[in-house]
MITOR-731275 format. One record per residue: residue in one letter; x, y, z of N, C-alpha, C in turn. Coordinates in steps of 0.1 Angstrom, whole numbers, padded with zeros to 4 digits, always signed. Atoms other than C-alpha are relative to their C-alpha. Layout:
N
AXYZXYZXYZ
...
END
This chain:
224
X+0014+0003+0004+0382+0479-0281-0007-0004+0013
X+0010-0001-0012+0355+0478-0254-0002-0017-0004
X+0003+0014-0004+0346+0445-0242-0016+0002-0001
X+0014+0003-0003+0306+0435-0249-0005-0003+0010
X+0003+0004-0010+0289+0434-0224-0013-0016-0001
X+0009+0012-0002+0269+0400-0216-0010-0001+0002
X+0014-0001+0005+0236+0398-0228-0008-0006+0016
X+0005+0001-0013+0214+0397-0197-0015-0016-0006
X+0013+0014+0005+0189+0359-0199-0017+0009+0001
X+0011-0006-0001+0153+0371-0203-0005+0001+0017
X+0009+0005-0020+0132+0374-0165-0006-0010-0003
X+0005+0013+0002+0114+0345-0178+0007-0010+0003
X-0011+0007-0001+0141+0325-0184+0005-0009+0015
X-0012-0002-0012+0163+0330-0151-0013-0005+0013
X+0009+0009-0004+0124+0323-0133-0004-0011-0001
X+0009+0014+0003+0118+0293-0149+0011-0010+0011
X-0010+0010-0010+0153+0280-0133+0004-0004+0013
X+0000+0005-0011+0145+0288-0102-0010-0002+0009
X+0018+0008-0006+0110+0274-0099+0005-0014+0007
X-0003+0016-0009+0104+0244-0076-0003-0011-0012
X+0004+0013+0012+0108+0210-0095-0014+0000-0003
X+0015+0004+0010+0079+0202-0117-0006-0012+0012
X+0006+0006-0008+0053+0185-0092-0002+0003+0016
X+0002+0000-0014+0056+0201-0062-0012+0010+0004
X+0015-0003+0000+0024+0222-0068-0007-0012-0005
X+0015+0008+0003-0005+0202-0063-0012+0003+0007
X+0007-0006-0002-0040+0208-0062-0003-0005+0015
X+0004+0004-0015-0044+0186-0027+0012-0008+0000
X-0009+0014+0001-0013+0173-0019-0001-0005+0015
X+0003+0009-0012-0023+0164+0015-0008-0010-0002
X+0005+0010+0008-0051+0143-0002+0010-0011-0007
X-0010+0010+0010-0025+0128-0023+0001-0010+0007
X-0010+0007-0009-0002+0118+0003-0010-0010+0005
X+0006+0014-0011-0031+0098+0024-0006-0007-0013
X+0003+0008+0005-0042+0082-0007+0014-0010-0006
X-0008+0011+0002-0008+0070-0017+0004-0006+0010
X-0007+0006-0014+0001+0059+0016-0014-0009+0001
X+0012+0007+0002-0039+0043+0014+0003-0016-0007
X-0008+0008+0009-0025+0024-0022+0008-0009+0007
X-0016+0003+0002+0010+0018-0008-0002-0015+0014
X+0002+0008-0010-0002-0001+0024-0011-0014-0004
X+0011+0012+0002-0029-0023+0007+0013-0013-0003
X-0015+0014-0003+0005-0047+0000+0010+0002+0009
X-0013-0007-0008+0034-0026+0016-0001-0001+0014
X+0004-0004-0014+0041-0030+0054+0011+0021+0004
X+0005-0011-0010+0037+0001+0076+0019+0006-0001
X-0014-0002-0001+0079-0003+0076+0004+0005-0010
X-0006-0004+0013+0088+0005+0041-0009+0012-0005
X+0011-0014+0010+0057+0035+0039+0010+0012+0007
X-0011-0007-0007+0084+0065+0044-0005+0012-0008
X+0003-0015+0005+0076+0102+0031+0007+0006-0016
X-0001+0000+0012+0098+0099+0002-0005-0009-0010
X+0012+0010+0010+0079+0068-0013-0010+0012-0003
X+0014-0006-0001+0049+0091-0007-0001+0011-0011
X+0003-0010+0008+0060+0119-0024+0001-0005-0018
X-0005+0004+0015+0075+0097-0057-0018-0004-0003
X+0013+0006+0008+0038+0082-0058-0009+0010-0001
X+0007-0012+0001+0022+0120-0057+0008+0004-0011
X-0005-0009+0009+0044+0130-0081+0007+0012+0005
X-0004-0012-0002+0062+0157-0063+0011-0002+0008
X-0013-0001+0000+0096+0167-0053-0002-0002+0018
X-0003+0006-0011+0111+0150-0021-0001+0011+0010
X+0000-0005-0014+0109+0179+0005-0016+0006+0003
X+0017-0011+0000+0069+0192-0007-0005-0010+0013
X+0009+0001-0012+0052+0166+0017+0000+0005+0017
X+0001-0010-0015+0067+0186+0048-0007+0007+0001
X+0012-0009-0009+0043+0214+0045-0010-0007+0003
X+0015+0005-0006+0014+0189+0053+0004-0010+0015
X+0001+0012-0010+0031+0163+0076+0016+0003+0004
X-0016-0004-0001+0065+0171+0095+0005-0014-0001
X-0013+0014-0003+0075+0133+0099-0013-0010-0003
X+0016+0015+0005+0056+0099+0090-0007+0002+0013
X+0012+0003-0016+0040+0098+0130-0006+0007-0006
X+0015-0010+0002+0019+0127+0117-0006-0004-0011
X+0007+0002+0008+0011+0114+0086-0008-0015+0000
X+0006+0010-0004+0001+0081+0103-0014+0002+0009
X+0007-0006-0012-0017+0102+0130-0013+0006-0005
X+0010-0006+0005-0037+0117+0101-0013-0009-0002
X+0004+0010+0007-0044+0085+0084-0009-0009+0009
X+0007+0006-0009-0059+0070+0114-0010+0007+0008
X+0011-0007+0000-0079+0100+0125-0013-0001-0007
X+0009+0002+0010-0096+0096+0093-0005-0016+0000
X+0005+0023-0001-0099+0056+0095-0012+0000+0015
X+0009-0004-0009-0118+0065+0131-0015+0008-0005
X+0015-0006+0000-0142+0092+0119-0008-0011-0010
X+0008+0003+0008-0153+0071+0092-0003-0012+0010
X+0004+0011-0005-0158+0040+0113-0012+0005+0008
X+0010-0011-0011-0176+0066+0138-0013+0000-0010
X+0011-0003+0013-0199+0073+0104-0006-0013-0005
X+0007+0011+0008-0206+0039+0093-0008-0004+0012
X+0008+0011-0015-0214+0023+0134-0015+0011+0003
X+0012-0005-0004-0238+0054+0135-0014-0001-0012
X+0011+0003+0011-0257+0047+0101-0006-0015+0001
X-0003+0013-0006-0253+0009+0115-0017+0000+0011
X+0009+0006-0011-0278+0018+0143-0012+0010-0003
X+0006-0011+0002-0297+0049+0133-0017-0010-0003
X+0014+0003-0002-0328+0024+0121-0002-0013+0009
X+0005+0015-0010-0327-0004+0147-0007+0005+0009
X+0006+0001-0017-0352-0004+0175+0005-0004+0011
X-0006+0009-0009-0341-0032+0194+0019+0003+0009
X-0015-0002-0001-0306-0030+0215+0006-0017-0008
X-0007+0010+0002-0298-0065+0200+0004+0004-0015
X-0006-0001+0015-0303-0053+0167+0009+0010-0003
X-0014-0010-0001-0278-0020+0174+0013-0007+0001
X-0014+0006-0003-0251-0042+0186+0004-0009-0011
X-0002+0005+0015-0253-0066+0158+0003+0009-0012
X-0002-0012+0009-0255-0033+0137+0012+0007-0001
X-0016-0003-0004-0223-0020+0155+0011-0011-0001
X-0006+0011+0007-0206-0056+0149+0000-0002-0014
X+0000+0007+0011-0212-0061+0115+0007+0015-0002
X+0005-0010+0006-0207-0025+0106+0020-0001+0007
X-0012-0001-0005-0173-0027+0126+0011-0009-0009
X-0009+0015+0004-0160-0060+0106-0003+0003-0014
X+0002+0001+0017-0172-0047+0073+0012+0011-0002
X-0015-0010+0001-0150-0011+0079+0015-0010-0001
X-0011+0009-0004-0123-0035+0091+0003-0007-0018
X-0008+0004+0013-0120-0052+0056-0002+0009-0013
X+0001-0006+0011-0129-0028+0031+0013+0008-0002
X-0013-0013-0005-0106+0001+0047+0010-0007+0004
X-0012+0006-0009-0080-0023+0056+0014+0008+0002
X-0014-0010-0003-0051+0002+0051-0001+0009+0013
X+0002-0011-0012-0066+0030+0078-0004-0011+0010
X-0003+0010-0015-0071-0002+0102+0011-0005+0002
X-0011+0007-0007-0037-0012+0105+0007+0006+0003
X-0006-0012-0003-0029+0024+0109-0007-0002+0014
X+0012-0007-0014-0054+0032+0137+0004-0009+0012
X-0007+0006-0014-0036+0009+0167+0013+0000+0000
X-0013+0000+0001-0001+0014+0159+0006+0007+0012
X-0002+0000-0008+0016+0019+0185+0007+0013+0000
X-0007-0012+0009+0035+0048+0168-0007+0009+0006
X+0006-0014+0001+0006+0071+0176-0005-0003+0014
X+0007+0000-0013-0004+0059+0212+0002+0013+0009
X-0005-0009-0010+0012+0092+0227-0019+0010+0000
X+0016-0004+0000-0023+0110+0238+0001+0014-0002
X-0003-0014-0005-0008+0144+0239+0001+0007-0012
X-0006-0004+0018+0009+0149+0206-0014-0004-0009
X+0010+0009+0008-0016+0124+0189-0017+0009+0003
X+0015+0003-0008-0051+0139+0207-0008-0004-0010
X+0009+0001+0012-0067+0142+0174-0005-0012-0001
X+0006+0012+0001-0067+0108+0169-0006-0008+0011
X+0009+0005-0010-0079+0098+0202-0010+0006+0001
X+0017-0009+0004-0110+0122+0202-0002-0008-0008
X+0007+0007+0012-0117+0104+0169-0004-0014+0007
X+0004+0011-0003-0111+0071+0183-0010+0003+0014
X+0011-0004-0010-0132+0082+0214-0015+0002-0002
X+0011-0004+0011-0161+0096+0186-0007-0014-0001
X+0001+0015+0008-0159+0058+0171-0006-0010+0014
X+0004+0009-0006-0165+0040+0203-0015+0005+0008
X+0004-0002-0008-0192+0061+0220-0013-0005-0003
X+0018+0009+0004-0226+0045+0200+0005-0008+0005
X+0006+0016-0003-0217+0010+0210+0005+0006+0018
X+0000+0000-0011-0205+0025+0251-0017+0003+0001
X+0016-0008-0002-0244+0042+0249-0008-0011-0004
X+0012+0012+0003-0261+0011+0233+0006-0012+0014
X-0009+0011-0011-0239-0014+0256-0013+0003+0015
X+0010-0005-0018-0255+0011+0292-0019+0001-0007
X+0015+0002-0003-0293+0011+0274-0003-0014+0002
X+0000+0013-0002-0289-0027+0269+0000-0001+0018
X-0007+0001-0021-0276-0028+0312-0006+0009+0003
X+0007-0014-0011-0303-0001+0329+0005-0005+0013
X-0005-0001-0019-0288+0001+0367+0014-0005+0001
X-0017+0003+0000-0249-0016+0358+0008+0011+0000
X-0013-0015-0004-0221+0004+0372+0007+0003-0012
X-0003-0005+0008-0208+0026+0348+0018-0011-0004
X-0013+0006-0001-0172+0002+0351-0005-0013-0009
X+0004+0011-0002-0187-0027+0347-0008+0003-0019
X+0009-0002+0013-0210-0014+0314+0016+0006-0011
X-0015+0002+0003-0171-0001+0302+0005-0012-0003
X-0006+0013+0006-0159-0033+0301-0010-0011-0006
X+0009+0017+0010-0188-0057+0285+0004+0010-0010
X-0002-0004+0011-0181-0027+0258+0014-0008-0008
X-0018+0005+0007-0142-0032+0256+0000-0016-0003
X+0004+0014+0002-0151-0068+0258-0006-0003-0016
X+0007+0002+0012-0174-0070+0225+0008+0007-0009
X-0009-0001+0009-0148-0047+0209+0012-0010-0001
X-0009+0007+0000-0123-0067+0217-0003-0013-0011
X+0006+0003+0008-0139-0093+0199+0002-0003-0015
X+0000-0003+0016-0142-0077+0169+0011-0001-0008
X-0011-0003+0007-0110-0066+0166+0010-0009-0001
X-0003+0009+0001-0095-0101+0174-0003-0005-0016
X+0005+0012+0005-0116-0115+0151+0001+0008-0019
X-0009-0010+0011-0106-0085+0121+0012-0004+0000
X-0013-0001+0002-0072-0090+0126+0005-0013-0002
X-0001+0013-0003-0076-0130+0128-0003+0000-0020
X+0004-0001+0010-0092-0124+0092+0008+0009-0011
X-0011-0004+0009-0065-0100+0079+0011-0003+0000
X-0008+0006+0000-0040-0118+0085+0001-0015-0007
X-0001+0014+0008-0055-0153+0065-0002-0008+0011
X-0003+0015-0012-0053-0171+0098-0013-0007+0001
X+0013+0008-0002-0089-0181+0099-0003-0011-0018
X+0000+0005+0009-0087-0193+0062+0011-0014-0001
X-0015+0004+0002-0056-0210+0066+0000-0013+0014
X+0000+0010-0011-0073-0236+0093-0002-0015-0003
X+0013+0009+0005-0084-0270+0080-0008-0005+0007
X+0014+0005-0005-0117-0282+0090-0009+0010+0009
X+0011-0012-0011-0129-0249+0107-0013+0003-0013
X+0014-0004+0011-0163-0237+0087+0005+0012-0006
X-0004-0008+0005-0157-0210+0066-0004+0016+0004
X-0004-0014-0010-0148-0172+0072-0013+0004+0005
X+0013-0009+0000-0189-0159+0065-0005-0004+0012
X+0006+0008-0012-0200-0187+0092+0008+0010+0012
X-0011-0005-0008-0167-0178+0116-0008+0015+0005
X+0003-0017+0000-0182-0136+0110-0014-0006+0004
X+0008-0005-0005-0216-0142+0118-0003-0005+0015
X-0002+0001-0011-0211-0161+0149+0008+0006+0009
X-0005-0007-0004-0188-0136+0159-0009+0009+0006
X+0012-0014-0002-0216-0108+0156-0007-0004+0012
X+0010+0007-0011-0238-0133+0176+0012-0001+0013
X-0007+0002-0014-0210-0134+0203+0002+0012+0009
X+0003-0009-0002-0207-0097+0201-0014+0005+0012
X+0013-0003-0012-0243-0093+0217+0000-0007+0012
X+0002+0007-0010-0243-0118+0238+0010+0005+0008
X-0006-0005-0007-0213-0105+0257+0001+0017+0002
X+0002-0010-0001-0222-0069+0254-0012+0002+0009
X+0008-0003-0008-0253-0076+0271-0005-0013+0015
X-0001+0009-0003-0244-0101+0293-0001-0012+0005
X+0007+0010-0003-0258-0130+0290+0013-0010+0002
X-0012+0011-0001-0239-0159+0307+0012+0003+0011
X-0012-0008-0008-0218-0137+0328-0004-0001+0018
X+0001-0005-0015-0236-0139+0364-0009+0010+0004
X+0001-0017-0006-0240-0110+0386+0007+0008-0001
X-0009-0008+0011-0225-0081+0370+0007+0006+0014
X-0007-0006-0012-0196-0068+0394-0006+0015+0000
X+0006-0012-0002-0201-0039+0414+0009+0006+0010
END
């Protein structure tokens, strides 16, 4: 007697088993990825955000976030691209109605320290040391480059005739500043002093120190 032969599985079937896990289509999973790594960092440090976290919190199977990001550097590289342009977007809405150069720089200080705590995730991306390479990374230097160039341009109309070096550093100077005075504030340390005046005081005398050293008051004769 002839042997039956063995019923062939439908084509449906035999496709369904060798579809990719459930979740690894998504409609933006490059979006995803930087908003769970956005989420994941608002408590989580920078050490424990790893590409398989990223994908369990998108919902999709452990090898989908390689087509957007070959390794965390790139997806830090992204994350901080984007934390620049928008800082670039807020410092230029910041000065777009001021006259005055005091009131631009105050404009670009406040506008720098408000980004700084809203976006706190894409600011503790955006200096990592992770992505300093300029070569691999450029993207995100162009960005950060974008971000600093209103307050280098407000800095030299503040200083008509200061050597371009010299107008460079009162910039890096007033940034510096800032980002002292951000990172002093994300970290609790200024809350965490007793008898200092409180953080709002602390932030607007900061702004006011901002200008003042952007346009040098107090400084001399400006090297040359």
């Amino acid at each position: 007697m002839a042997s039956t032969p063995k019923t062939r599985q439908p084509a449906a079937k035999t496709a369904k088993k060798a579809a990719k896990p459930r979740g690894y289509h998504h409609l933006d999973l490059r979006r995803a990825l930087l908003d769970a790594a956005i989420q994941f960092l608002r408590e989580g440090d920078v050490t424990g955000l790893t590409i398989q976290v990223l994908a369990r919190a998108a919902g999709v199977s452990p090898g989908a976030p390689y087509h957007h990001f070959p390794d965390k550097q790139s997806l830090l590289a992204a994350l901080a691209t984007e934390g620049y342009d928008l800082l670039a977007e807020r410092v230029a809405r910041a000065v777009a109605s001021e006259p005055t150069v005091a009131g631009k720089l105050t404009g670009i200080a406040t506008a720098y320290l408000s980004f700084a705590k809203e976006h706190a995730s894409h600011y503790r991306i955006m200096f990592l040391p992770e992505i300093e390479d300029r070569v691999r990374f450029a993207s995100v230097h162009e960005a950060s480059d974008r971000s600093l160039l209103t307050l280098f341009e407000v800095v030299a109309e503040g200083n008509p005739g200061l050597p371009p070096d010299a107008i460079v550093a009162r910039a890096i100077a007033a940034l510096s500043l800032c980002h002292g005075f951000a990172s002093l504030r994300a970290a609790r340390v200024l809350g965490n002093i007793p008898g200092i005046p409180k953080v709002e005081l602390l932030e607007k005398v900061a702004i006011a120190e901002v200008v003042t050293l952007a346009l040098g008051a107090g400084l001399g004769p400006a090297p040359r």
